[in-house]
DRENDO-1510 file (C-alpha; in Angstrom, 1 decimal, always signed):
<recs>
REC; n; res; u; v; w
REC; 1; UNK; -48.5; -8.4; -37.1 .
REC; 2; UNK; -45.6; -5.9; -37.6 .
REC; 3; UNK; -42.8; -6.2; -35.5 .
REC; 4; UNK; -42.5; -4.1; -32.6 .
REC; 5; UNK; -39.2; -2.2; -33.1 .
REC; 6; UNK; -38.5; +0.0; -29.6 .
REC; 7; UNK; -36.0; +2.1; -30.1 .
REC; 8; UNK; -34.6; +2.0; -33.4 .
REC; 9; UNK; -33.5; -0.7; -36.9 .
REC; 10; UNK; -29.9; -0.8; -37.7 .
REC; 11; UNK; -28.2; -1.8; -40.5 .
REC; 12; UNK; -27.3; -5.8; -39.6 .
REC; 13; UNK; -24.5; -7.6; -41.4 .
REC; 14; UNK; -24.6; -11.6; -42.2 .
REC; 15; UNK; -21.3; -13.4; -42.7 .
REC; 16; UNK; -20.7; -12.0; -46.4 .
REC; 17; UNK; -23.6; -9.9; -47.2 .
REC; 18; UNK; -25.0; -6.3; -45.7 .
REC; 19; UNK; -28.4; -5.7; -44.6 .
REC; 20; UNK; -29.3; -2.1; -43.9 .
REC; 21; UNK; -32.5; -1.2; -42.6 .
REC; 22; UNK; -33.7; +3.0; -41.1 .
REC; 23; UNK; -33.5; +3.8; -37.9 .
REC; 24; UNK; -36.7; +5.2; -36.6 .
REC; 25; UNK; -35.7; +7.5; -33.8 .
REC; 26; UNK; -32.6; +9.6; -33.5 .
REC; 27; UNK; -29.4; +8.0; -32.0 .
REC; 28; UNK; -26.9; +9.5; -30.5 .
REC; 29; UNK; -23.0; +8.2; -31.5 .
REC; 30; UNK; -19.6; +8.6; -30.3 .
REC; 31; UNK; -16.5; +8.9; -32.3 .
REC; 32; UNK; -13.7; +6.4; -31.9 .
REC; 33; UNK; -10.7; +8.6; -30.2 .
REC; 34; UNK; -6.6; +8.4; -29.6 .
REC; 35; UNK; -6.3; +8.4; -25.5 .
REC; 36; UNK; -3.3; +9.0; -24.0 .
REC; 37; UNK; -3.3; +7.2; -21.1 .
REC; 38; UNK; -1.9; +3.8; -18.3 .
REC; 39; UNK; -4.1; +0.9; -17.9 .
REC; 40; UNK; -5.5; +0.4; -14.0 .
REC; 41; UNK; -5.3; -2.4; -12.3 .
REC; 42; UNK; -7.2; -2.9; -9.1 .
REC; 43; UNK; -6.5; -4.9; -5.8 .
REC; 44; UNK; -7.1; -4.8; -2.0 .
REC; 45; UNK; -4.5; -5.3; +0.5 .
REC; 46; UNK; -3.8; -4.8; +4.1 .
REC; 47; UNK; -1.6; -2.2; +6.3 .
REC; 48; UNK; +1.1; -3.9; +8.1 .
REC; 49; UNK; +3.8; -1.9; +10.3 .
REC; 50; UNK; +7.0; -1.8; +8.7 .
REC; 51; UNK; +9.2; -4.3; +10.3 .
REC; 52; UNK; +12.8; -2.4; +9.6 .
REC; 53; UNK; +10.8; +0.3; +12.0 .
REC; 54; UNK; +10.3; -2.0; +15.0 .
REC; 55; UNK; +12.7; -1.1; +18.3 .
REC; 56; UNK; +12.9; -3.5; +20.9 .
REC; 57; UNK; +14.4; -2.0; +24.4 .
REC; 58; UNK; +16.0; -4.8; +26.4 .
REC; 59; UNK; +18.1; -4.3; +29.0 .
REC; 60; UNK; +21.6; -5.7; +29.2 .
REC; 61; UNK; +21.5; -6.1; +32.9 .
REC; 62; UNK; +18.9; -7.3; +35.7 .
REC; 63; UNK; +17.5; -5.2; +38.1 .
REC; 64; UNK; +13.9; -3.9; +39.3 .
REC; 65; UNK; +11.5; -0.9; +38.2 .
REC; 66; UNK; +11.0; +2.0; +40.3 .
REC; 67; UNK; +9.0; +4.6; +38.0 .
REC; 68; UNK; +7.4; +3.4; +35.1 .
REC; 69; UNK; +6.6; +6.1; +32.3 .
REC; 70; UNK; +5.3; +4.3; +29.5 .
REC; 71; UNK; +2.5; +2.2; +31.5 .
REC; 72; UNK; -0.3; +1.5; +29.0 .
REC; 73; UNK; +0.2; -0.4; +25.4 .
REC; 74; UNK; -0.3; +2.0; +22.5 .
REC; 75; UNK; +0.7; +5.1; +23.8 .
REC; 76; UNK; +2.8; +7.2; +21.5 .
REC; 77; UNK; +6.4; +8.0; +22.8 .
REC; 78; UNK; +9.1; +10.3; +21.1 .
REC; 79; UNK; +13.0; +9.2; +20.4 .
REC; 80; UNK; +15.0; +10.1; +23.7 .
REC; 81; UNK; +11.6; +9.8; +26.0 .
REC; 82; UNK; +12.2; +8.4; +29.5 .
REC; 83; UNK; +10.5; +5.3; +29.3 .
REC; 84; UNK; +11.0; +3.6; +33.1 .
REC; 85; UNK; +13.3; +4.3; +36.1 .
REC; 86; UNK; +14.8; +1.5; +37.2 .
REC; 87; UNK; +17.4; +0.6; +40.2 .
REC; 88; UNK; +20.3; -2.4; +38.8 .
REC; 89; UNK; +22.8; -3.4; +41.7 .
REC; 90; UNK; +25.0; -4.3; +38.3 .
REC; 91; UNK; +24.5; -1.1; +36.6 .
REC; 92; UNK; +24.9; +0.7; +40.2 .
REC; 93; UNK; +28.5; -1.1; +41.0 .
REC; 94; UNK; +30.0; +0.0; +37.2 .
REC; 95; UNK; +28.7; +4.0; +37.8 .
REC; 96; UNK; +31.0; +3.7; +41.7 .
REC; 97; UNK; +33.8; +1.9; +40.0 .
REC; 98; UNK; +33.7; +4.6; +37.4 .
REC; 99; UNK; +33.5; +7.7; +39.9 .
REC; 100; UNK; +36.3; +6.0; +41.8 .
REC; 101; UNK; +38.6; +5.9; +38.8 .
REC; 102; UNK; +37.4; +9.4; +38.1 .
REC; 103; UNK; +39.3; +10.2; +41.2 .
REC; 104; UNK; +41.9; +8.4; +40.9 .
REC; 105; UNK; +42.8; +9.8; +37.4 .
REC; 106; UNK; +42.3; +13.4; +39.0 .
REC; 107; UNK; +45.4; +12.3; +41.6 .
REC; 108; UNK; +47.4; +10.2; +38.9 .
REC; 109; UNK; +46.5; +10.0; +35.1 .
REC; 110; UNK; +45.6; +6.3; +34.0 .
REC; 111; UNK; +43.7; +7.2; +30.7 .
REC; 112; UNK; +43.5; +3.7; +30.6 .
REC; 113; UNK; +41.7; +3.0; +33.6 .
REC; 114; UNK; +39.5; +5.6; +33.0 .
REC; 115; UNK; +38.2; +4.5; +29.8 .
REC; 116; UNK; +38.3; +0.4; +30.6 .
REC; 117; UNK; +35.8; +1.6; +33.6 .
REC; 118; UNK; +33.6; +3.9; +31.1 .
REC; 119; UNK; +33.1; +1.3; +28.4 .
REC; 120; UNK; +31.6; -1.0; +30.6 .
REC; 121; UNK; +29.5; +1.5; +31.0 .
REC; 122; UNK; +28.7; +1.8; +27.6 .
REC; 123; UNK; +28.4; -1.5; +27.2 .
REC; 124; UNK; +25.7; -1.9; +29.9 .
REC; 125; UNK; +24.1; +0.8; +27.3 .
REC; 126; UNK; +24.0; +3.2; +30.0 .
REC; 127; UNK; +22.9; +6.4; +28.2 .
REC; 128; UNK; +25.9; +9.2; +27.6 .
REC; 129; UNK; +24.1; +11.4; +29.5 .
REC; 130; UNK; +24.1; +9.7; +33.0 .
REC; 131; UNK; +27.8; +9.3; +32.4 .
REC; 132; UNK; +28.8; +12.5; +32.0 .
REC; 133; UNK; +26.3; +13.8; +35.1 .
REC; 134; UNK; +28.7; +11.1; +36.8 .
REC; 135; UNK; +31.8; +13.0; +35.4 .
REC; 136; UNK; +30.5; +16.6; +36.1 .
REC; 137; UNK; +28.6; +15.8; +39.7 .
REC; 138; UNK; +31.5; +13.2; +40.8 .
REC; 139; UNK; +28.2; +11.9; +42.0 .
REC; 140; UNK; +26.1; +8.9; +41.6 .
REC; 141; UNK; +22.6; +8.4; +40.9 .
REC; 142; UNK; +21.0; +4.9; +42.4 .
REC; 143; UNK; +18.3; +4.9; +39.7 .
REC; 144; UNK; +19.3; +4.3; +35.8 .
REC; 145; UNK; +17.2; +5.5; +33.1 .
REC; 146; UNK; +15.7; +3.7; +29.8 .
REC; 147; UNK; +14.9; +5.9; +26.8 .
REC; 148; UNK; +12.7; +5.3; +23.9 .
REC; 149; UNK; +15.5; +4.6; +21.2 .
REC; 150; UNK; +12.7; +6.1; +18.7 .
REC; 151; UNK; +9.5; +7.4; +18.2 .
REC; 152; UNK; +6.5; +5.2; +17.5 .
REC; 153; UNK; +3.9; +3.5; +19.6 .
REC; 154; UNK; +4.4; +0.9; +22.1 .
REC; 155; UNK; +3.1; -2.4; +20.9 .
REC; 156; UNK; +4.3; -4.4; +23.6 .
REC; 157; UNK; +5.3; -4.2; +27.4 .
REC; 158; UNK; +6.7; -6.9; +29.4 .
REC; 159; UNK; +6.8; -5.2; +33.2 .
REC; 160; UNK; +4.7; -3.1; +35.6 .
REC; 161; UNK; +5.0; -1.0; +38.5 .
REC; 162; UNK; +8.0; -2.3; +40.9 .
REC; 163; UNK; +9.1; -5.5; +38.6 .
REC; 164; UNK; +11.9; -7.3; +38.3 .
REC; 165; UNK; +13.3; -7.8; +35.5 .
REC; 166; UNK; +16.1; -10.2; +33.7 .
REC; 167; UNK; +18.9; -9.4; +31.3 .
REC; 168; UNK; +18.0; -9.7; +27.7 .
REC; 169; UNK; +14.1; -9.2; +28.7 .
REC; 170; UNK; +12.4; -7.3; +25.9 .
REC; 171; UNK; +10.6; -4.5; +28.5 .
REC; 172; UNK; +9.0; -2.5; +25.4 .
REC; 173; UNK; +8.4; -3.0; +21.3 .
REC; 174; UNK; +8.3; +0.4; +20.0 .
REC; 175; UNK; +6.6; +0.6; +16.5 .
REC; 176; UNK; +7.4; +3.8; +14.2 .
REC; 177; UNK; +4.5; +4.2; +11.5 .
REC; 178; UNK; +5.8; +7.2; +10.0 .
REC; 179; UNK; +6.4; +4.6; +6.9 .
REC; 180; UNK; +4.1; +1.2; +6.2 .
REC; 181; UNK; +3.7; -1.6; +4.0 .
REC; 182; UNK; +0.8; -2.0; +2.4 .
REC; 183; UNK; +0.6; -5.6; +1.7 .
REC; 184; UNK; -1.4; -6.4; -2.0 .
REC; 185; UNK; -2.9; -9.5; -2.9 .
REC; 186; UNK; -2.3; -10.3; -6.6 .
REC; 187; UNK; -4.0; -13.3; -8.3 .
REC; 188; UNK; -1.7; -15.2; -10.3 .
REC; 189; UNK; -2.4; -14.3; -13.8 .
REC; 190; UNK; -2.0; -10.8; -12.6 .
REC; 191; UNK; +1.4; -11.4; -12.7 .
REC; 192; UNK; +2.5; -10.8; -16.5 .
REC; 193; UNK; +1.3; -6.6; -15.3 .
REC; 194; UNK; +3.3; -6.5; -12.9 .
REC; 195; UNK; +6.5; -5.2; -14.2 .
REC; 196; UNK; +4.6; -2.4; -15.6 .
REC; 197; UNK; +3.3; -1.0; -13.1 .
REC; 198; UNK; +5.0; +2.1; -11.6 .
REC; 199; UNK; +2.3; +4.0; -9.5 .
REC; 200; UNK; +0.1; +3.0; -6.8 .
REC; 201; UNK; -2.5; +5.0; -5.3 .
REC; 202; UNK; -3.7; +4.1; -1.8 .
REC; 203; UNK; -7.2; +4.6; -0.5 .
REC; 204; UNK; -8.9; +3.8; +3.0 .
REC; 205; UNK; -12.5; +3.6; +4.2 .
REC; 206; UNK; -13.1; +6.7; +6.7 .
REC; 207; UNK; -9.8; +8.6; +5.3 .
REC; 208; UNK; -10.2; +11.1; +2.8 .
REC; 209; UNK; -6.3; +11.5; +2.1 .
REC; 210; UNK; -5.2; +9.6; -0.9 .
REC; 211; UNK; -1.6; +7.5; -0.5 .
REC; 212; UNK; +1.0; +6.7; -2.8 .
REC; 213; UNK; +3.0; +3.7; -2.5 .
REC; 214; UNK; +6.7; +2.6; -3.6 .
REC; 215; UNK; +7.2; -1.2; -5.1 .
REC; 216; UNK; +8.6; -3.1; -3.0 .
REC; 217; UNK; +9.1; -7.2; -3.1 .
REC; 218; UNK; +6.8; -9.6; -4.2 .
REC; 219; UNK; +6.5; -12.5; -1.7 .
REC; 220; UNK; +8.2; -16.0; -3.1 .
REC; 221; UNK; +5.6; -18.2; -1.8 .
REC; 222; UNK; +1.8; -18.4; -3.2 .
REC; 223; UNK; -1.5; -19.3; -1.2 .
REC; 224; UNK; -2.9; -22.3; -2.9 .
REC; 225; UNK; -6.2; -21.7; -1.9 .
REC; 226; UNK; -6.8; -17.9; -3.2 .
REC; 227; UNK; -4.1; -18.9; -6.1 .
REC; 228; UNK; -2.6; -15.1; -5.3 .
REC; 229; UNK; +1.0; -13.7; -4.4 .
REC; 230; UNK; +1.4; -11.0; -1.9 .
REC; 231; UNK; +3.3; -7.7; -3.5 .
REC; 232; UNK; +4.6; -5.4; -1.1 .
REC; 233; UNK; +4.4; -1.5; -1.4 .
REC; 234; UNK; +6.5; +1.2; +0.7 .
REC; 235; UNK; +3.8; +4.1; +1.9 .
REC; 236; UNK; +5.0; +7.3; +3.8 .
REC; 237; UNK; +2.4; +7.8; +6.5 .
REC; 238; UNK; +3.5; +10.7; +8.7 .
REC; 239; UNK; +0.6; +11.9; +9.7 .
REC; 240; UNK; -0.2; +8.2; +11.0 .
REC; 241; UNK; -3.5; +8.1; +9.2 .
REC; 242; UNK; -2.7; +4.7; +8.2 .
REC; 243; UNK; -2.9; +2.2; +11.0 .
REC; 244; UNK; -1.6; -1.4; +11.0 .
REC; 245; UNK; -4.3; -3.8; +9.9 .
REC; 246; UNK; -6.4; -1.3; +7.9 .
REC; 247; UNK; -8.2; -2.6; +4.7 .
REC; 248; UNK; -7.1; -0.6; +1.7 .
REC; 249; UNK; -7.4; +0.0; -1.8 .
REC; 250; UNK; -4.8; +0.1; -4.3 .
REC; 251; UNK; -5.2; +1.7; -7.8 .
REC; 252; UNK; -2.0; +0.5; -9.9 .
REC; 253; UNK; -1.0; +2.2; -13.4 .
REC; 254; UNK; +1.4; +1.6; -15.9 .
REC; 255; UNK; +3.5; +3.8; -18.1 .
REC; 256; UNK; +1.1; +6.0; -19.8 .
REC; 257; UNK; +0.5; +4.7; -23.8 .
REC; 258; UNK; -1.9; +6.0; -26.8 .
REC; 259; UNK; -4.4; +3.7; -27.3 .
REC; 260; UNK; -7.6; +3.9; -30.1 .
REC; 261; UNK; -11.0; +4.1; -27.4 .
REC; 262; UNK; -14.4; +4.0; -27.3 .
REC; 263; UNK; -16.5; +4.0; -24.4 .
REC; 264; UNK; -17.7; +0.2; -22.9 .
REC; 265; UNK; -21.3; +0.7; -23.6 .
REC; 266; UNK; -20.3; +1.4; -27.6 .
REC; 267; UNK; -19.9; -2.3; -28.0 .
REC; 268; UNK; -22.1; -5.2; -27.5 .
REC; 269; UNK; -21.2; -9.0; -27.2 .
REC; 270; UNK; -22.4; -11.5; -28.9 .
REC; 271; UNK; -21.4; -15.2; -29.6 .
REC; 272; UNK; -18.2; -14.3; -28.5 .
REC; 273; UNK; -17.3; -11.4; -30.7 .
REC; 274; UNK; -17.5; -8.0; -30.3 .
REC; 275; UNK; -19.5; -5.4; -32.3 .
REC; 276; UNK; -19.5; -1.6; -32.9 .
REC; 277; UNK; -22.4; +0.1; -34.6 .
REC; 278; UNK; -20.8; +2.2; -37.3 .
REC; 279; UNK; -22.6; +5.3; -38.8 .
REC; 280; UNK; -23.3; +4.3; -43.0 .
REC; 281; UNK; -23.3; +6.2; -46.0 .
REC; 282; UNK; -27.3; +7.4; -45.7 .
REC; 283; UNK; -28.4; +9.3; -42.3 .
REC; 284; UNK; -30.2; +6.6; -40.3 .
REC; 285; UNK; -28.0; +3.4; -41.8 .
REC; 286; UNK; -26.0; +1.5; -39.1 .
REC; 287; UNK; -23.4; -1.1; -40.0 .
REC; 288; UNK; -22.4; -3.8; -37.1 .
REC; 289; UNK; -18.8; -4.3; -37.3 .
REC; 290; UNK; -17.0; -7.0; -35.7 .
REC; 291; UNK; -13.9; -5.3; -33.5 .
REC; 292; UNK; -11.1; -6.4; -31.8 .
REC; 293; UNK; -11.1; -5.1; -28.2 .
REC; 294; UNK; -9.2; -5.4; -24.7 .
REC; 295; UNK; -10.5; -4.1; -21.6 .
REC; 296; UNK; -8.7; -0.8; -20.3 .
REC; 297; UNK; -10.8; +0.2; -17.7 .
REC; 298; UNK; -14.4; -0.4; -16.2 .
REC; 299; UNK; -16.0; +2.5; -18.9 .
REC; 300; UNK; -13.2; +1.9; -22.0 .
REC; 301; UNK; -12.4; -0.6; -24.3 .
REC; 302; UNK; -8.7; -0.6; -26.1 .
REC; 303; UNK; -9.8; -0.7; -30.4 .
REC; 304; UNK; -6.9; -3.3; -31.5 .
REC; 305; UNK; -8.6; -4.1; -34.8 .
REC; 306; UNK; -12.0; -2.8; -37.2 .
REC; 307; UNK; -11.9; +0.1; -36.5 .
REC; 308; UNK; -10.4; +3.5; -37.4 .
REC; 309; UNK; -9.9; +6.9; -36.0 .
REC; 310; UNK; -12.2; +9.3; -36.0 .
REC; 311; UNK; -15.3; +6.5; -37.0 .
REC; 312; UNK; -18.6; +7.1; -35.7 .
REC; 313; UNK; -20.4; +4.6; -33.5 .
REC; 314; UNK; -24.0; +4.6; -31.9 .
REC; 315; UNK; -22.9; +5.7; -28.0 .
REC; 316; UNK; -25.4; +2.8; -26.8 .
REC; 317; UNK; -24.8; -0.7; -28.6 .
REC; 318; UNK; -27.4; -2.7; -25.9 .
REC; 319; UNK; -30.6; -1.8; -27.8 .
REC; 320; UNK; -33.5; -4.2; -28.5 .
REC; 321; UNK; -33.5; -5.8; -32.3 .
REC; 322; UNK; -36.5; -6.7; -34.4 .
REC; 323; UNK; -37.3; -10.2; -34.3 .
REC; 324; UNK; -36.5; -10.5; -37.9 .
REC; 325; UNK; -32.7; -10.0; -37.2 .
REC; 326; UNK; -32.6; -12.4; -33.9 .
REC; 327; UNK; -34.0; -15.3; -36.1 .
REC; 328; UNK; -32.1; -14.6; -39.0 .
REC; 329; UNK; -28.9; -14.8; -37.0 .
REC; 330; UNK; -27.6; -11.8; -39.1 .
REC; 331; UNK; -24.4; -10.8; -36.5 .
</recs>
């Protein structure tokens, strides 16, 4: 019996001799083109809040809360917000030593005086503007305030409703996400790419908007396990789309080169080399031809070696062969 060919014969080559047979049915090819273009590398990563935009208010003096403004975790505060009200029998003794001196000063100058009593003030962090109400009023407030020294969202609290509280107590962590780091897990032999990268493009599951990240460090200690590194990008965020602990994406490319391509499915494997189907002299006549590849993307291969500009190649190399050229081993 005959054999069965499918789709179509093609001209097989042996390792010094040609063997051309006619293709039965029309084939489509593709011609071997310059691309000017970056290799992508993909890799996954995680959101992490940048830690140069953390604020921690602490208090340089004890006393107790008597308002509290920022009284749930997460809630979004602006720079200069009143966070809590607060009454400090420290804080309260500096602000009548200071009005005091204030009138003294206004009877006999002792610029001196005056400012010694206003730094220590200021170095209770008391905020400008409750001095100078001091200094306009000649009065003075019982209750201190403490302002949000940025904006961001409050990650932490320490104290409720009419607390106490203890000098150097961290009351608040305030978190600014207007930039992130997008922490990237890169395996090991990743690593020789790595200088060439320049752009990374961020994506999110349930966000549309498409980030782009700086380079930033690459972490100087490796997990054993996963044998990967941890890069770290840079990622303006000021919408705050991106939220700590979000899985992400990240599409990096290199400098952009011109490389000779042809798509993926244009060349088959076999026995561990690579093989185009060029177009022969005759219509119908297909010549397999060892190539040298490298992988650009998921749908291109880089042509190194075998192949020329401008050659034409069947479009689909995964075809089925006649018997006759399986048992004959003939590529």
């Amino acid at each position: 019996m005959k054999y069965l060919i499918l789709l179509f014969s093609l001209l097989l080559m042996a390792e010094d001799k040609k063997v051309s047979v006619e293709q039965l049915f029309s084939v489509q090819t593709v011609q071997v083109k310059k691309m000017t273009t970056s290799k992508v590398q993909k890799n996954y990563g995680y959101v992490k809040a940048d830690e140069s935009q953390r604020y921690n208010v602490v208090p340089r003096f004890g006393g107790y809360v008597e308002v509290l403004y920022a009284d749930t975790i997460y809630k979004k505060v602006k720079k200069g917000e009143l966070l809590v009200k607060v009454y400090s029998p420290e804080v309260l003794s500096a602000k009548e030593e200071y009005l005091a001196t204030l009138k003294y000063d206004a009877l006999r100058k002792n610029s001196e005086m005056l400012k010694s009593s206003r730094d220590k003030l200021l170095l209770l962090n008391i905020d400008e503007s409750e001095i100078q109400a001091i200094e306009k009023s000649l009065q003075v407030s019982r209750s201190t305030n403490i302002y949000a020294p940025a904006d961001g969202y409050i990650f932490a609290k320490s104290i409720s409703n009419l607390d106490a509280f203890n000098p150097k107590q961290k009351l608040f962590e305030i978190v600014n996400l207007d930039t992130v780091w997008i922490e990237v897990r890169l395996h090991q032999k990743e690593l020789k790419n790595l200088e060439a990268l320049e752009s990374f493009k961020v994506k999110a599951i349930g966000i549309e908007k498409v980030f782009y990240a700086k380079k930033g460090i690459l972490y100087p200690n490796l997990n054993a396990k996963e044998s990967t590194l941890t890069l770290r990008l840079h990622a303006q965020n000021k919408n705050n789309a991106l939220q700590a602990g979000m899985y992400v994406s990240v599409e990096a490319s290199g400098k952009k080169e011109e490389y000779l391509t042809l798509p993926a499915n244009s060349v088959i494997r076999k026995n561990k080399a690579f093989y185009a189907f060029v177009a022969g002299e005759y219509e119908g006549e297909y010549e397999p031809r060892e190539v040298s590849v490298k992988v650009l993307d998921a749908n291109t291969y880089i042509i190194e070696d075998g192949l020329v500009e401008g050659d034409a190649v069947v479009s689909h190399a995964m075809f089925m062969m006649d018997s006759d050229a399986q048992i004959n081993s003939l590529y």
